[in-house]
Every structure is written in C-alpha cells, then in structure tokens.
DODOBA-17137 format. One line per field, with one value per residue (C-alpha): residue number from 1; residue in three letters; x, y, z. Coordinates in steps of 0.25 Angstrom, whole numbers. Example, Ala and Ser with C-alpha at 12.3 -4.5 7.8 and 13.67 -1.06 7.14 Angstrom:
<doros>
nupa (1; 2)
guvex (ALA; SER)
c1 (49; 55)
c2 (-18; -4)
c3 (31; 29)
</doros>
This chain:
<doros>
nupa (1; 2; 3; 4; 5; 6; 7; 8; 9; 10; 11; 12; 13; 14; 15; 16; 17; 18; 19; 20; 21; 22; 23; 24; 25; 26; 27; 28; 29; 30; 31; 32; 33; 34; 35; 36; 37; 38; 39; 40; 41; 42; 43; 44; 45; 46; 47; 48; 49; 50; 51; 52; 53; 54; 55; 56; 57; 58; 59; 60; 61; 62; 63; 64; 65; 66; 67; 68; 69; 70; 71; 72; 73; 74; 75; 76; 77; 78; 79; 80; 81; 82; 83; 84; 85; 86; 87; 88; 89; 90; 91; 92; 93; 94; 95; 96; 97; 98; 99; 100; 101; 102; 103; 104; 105; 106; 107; 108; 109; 110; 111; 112; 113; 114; 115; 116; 117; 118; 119; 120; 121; 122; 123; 124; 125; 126; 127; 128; 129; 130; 131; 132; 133; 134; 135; 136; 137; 138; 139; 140; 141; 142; 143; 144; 145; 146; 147; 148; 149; 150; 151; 152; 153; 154; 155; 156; 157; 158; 159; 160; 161; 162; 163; 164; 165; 166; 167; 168; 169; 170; 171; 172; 173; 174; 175; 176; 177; 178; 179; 180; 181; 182; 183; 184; 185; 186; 187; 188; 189; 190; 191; 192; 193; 194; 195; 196; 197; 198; 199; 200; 201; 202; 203; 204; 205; 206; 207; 208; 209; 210; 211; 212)
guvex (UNK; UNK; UNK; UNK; UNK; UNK; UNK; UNK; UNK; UNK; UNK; UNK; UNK; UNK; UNK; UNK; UNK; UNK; UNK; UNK; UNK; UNK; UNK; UNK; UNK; UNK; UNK; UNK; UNK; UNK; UNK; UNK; UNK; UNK; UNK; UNK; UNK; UNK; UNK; UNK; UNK; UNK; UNK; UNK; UNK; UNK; UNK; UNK; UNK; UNK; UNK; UNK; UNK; UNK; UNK; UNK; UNK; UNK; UNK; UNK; UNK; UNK; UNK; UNK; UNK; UNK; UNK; UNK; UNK; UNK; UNK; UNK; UNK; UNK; UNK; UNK; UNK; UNK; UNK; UNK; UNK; UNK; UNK; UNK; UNK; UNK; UNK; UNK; UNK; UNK; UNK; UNK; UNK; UNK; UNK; UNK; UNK; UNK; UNK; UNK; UNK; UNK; UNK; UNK; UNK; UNK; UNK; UNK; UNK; UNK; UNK; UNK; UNK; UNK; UNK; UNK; UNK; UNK; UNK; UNK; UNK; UNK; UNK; UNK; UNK; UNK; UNK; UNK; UNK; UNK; UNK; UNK; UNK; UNK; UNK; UNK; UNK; UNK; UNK; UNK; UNK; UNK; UNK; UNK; UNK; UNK; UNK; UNK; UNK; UNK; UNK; UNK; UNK; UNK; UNK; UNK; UNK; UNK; UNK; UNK; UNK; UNK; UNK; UNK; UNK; UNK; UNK; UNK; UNK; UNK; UNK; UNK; UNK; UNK; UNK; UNK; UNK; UNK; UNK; UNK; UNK; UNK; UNK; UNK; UNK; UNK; UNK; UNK; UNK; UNK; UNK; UNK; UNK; UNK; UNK; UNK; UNK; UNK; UNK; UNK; UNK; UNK; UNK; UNK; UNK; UNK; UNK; UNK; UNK; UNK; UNK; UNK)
c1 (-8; -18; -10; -2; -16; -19; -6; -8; -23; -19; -7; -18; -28; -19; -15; -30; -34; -22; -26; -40; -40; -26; -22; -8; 4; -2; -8; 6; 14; 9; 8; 18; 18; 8; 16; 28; 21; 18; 32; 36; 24; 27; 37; 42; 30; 19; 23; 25; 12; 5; 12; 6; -8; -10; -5; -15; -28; -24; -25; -37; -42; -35; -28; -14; -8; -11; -8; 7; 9; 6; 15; 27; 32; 23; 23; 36; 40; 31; 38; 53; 50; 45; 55; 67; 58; 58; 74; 74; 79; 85; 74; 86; 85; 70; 67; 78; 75; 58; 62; 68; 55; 47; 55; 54; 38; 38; 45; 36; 24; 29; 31; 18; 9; 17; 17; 0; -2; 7; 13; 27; 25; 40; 39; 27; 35; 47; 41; 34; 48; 53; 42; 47; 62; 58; 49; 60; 73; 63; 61; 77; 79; 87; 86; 88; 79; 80; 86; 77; 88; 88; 73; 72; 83; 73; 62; 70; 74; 60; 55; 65; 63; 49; 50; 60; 49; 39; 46; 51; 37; 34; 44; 39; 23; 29; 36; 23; 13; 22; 27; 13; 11; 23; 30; 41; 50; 64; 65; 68; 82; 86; 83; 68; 66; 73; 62; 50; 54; 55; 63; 62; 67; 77; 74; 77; 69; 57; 58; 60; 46; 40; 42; 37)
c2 (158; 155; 146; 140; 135; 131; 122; 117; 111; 106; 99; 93; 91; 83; 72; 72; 69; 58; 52; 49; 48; 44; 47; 40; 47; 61; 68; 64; 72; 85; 81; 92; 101; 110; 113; 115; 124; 134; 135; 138; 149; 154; 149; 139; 142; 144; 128; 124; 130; 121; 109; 113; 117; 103; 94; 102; 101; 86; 82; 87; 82; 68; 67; 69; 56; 61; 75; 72; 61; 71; 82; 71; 70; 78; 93; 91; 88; 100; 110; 104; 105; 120; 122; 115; 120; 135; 135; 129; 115; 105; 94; 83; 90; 91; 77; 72; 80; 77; 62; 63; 69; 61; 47; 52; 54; 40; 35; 45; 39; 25; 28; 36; 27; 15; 22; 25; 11; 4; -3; -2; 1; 1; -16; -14; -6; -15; -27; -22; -17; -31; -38; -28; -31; -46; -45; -37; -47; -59; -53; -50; -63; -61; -71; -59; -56; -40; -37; -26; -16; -17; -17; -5; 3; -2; 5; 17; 18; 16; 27; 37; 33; 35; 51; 52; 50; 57; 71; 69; 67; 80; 88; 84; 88; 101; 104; 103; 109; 121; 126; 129; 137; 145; 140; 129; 120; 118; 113; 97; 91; 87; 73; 76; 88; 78; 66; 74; 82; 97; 109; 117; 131; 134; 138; 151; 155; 147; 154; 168; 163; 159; 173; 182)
c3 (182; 172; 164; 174; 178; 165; 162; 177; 172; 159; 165; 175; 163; 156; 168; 170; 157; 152; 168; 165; 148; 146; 132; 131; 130; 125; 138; 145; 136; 142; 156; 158; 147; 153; 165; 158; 150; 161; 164; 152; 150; 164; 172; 184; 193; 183; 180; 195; 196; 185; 190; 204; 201; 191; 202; 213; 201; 198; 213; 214; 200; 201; 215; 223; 217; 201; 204; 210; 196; 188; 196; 196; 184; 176; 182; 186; 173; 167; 177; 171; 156; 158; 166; 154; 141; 147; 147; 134; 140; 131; 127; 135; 146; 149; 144; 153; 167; 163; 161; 176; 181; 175; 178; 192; 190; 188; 199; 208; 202; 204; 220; 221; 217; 225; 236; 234; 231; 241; 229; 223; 209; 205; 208; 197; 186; 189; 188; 174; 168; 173; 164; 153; 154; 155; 141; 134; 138; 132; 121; 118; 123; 135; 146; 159; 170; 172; 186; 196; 192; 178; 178; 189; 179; 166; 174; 176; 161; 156; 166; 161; 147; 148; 154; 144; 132; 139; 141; 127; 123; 132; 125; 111; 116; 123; 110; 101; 112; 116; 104; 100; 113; 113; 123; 116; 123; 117; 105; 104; 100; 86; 85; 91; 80; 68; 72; 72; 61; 65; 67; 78; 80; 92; 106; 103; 93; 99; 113; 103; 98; 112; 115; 106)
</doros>
C-alpha cells in the first residue's frame, strides 16, 4: 500500500513538474515508468491503483481536464508495459501495442479540448501538416497540392511515428532506471544492443538474479 501510494505520487510529481517547469523531452520519458513499475513489484491491481489514486491527486492539484490527459495515454500505457515487461514480452510488441495507446491519446486529446473550447482542433493540425507538405514538395521541386486524404493519412503516419519513438525512448529509460532497482524489463533486440554498444544477459538469468 505504501508503495503503491508512492509510485501513484511520483507518477503525479512528474506531470506536475514537466506541466509548470518543462524540461524538454526528459520528464516525459518516465511519465509512466512509475506506474508500470508498481506492476511489476506487485501486480495488476497494485498498478491500476496507482493509475487511479495519481488521476484522483492531479484533479485535485491541476483539475479534472489535466487529470484525465494524464490518465489517457500515459496510466493506460504504464498499466500496459507492467503488464508486457512482467511476461517478459518482446521489445516489438510493447512498443507496438504502446504506440496504439498512445496514438489513440492523441486523438483523445485532440477531441477533449475541441470539444472544451468549442473549436475543432483537427482543421488546426490539418491545416499545419498542409503547410508542412506544401514546404517539403517546393523544396523537392514538385509542382502538387497535397489532397485532404493524403494530408489527413500524413497526419496519421506522423502521430504513429511520434508514439513509436516515444515508447522506444520509454523502453531505453525503463532499461537503464530499472535494472538498478531490481526489477528489469526484457532485454532490447540485437540491432538496439549492437548501436549502444552493450551485451546484455538473457531474460533468464536476469529474472534468476531479480529473484534472489
């Protein structure tokens, strides 16, 4: 219980802090490290509780509308990896399944915040990706004016893209933080292991160690 209530509030901590003193990229990476980490420590409900009790203290702290951004994709995506990294899930399969949660995230927020500000925020981001597409096709030289489906399908690819390299980025944080509290995630594929430079052991022997 204890710790449950202490991943809860550093999960919260970290939203708060990156909300108000933004530092970049950094803080984001271990927007749901701490919840996943309460699964892997003790268990499915030990993590839905974190996810719970930092939604309820951010709504108090920062508001209903800050609380449920951080609960979509973020929690959701905690709950998933502790869930994936506890069954020794491939480094694939997380990213890929986080990625869809965290594209949907996007989408959420984009109709959220339409919807509180009476605006349609998908004409916005269309029309920035339009401007984006038109710079790029100058630039090569190509004399075409990007149709509303290719842009919207552009939009969509970037989205995905993006919540690809963040759960990658995820992964590699998770991989450096949680092997020094004895809980480690799986261990990264070949090309991942050959760029940085290292050789890890295998799961087994690394879940031996956790253990003992």
């Amino acid at each position: 219980m204890v710790e449950t209530a202490f991943f809860a509030s550093t999960a919260s901590l970290i939203w708060l802090i990156n909300y108000y003193f933004p530092l970049g990229p950094l803080l984001r990476i271990f927007f749901p490290i701490p919840i996943a980490l309460a699964y892997l420590r003790w268990g499915k409900r030990a993590s839905w509780m974190s996810a719970l009790v930092s939604g309820l203290l951010l709504s108090v702290l920062m508001g209903p509308t800050r609380s449920i951004l951080f609960i979509v994709p973020y929690a959701l995506q905690g709950v998933l990896l502790g869930f994936l990294w506890r069954r020794r899930a491939r480094w694939g399969t997380a990213i890929f399944l986080g990625m869809l949660i965290g594209a949907f995230g996007v989408f959420f927020k984009v109709w959220l915040l339409s919807v509180l500000l009476g605006q349609d925020l998908w004409v916005y981001f269309t029309v920035q990706v339009t401007e984006l597409l038109d710079w790029v096709f100058e630039k090569l030289g190509w004399l075409v004016q990007p149709s509303l489906p290719v842009v919207q399908s552009f939009a969509v690819v970037m989205i995905l893209a993006n919540s690809a390299f963040y759960m990658l980025v995820v992964h590699l944080g998770a991989l450096l933080l949680l092997d020094r509290l004895g809980n480690p995630i799986p261990r990264p594929p070949k090309w991942i292991q050959v760029i940085f430079d290292v050789d890890y052991d295998d799961d087994e022997a690394l879940t031996a160690n956790s253990e003992q």
